[in-house]
N, C-alpha and C positions, 0 to 999 in steps of 0.2 A: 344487861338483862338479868342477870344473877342474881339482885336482889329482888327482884319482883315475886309474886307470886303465881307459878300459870294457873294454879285452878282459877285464882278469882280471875286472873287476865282473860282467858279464856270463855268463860264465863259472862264478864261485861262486854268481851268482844261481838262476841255472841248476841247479845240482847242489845247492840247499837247497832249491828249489823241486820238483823231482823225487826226492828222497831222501826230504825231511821233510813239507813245509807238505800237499803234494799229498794225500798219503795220509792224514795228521792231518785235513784238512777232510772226505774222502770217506769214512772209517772213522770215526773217534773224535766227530766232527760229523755224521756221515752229509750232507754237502752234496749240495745239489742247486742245479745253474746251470741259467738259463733266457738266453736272448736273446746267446749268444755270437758267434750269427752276425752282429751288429748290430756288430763291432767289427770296425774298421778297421785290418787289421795291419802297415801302412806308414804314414808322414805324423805328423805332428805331431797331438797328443791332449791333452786334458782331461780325464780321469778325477774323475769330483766323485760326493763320495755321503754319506749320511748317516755319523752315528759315534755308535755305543756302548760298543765295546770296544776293548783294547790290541790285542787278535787282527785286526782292520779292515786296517789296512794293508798285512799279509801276506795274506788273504784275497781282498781285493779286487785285488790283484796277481797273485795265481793264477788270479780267474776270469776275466779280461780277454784271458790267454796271448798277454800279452808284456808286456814287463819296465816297473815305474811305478815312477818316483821319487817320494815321497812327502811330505809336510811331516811333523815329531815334534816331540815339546814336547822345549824345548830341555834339561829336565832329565834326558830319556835317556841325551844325551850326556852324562854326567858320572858314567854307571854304565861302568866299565875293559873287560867283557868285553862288556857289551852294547852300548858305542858303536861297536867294530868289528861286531860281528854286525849292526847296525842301517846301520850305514853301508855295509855294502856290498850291502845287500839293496835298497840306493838311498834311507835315508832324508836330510834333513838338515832342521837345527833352525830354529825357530820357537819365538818367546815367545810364553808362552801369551795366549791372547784376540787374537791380533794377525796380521796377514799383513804382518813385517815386513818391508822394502824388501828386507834381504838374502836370505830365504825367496825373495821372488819372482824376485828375481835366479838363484839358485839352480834353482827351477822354472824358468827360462827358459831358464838352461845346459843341462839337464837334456834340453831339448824340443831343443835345438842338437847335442846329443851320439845320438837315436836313441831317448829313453825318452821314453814318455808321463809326466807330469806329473800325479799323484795330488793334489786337492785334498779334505777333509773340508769342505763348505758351513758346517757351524754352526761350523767350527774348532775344538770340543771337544766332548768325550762328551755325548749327552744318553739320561737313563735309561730312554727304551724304544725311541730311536732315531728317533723323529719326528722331522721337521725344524720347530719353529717360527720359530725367528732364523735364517734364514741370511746369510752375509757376502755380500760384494761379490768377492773376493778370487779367486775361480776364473774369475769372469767378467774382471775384470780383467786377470788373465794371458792368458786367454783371448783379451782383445783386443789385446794388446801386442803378441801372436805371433801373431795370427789363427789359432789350432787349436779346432777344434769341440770339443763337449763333450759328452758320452758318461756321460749319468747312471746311476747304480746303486744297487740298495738291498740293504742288508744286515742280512737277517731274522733276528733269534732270538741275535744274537748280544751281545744286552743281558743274557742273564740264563747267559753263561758264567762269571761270576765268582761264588766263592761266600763269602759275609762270614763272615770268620775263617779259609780254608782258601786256601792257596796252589795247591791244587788245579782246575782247570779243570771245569766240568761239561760232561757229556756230553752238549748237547743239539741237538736239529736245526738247522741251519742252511740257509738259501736267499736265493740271491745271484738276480737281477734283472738283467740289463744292456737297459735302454732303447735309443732311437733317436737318434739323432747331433743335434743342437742348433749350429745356427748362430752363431759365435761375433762378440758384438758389432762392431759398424761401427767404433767409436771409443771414447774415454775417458769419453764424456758419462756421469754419475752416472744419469739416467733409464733409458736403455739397460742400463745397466750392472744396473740394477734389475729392469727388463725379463724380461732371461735370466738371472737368480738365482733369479727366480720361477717361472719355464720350467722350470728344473732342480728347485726344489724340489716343482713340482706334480708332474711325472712319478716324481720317487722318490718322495714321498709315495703315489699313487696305485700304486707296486709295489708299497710294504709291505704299503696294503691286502687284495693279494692274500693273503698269508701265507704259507703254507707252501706 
């Protein structure tokens, strides 16, 4: 992220975020956010939440209101018009199944420059957005830079894709934002376990609510 610039990032994140994503989630999704008030709009953050769709990391950046740089599989980058649109929306890459050294590197510029730090816990889609495997990886950064963690879940947005159709379906969506979670003491593996479980019970425990 270090070469980028935030003003303008900011900036265009800003005017795609209020032009486009905003009104797509609240009309075409009909969105509904719960627990906004639970986020912290100064200070360094963690944003960790479940994943099932490509739609997640713009979504989950909109209901938080303010700006989350995110991890993306790193073969986004390799599409010409969507590497810029994705990169300045604050994504940057990650090979899949992994939270590799430079991703976290990355999330850690990222938390140094003014953006919250978007982690997906499972690291990749899972088809109705349960969390059963989660990574270590959110917690770890978490502990590197000591920024709390700020769990979310994101409902209904497993079954926006429709097989065969480039088309998006039009169906409800409901974002969850939880209670701030203390971010690990140190490196230790057990710890680090600890609050990976913490995070995954309370998003588990939104979803259940539903819609």
């Amino acid at each position: 992220m270090g070469d980028r610039e935030p003003f303008i990032n900011l900036a265009l994140y800003r005017l795609l975020k209020w032009a486009v994503i905003s009104p797509t989630l609240h009309t075409y999704f009909r969105g509904k956010i719960y627990g906004a008030e639970n986020v912290p709009q100064t200070g360094k953050l963690i944003v960790v939440s479940n994943h099932a769709s490509d739609f997640d990391p713009v979504f989950l950046s909109n209901s938080v209101q303010r700006p989350v740089a995110y991890m993306a599989k790193e073969e986004l980058f390799q599409i010409p018009v969507l590497k810029q649109a994705i990169t300045l929306y604050g994504a940057y890459p990650v090979k899949r199944g992994s939270a590799d050294r430079s991703a976290i590197r990355a999330a850690l510029a990222s938390l140094d420059q003014g953006w919250a730090a978007g982690v997906f816990i499972t690291g990749t889609r899972t088809p109705d957005g349960r969390v059963t495997n989660p990574k270590l990886g959110a917690a770890l950064i978490a502990a590197k830079a000591q920024a709390p963690l700020l769990p979310v879940s994101l409902w209904g947005t497993h079954a926006i894709a429709q097989k065969g159709s480039s088309i998006p379906r039009s169906v409800p969506i409901t974002i969850r934002i939880g209670k701030i979670i203390p971010p690990p003491t140190s490196n230790d593996r057990e710890e680090l376990e600890t609050v990976t479980q913490h995070c995954t019970t309370a998003i588990n425990q939104m979803l259940d609510l539903g819609r």
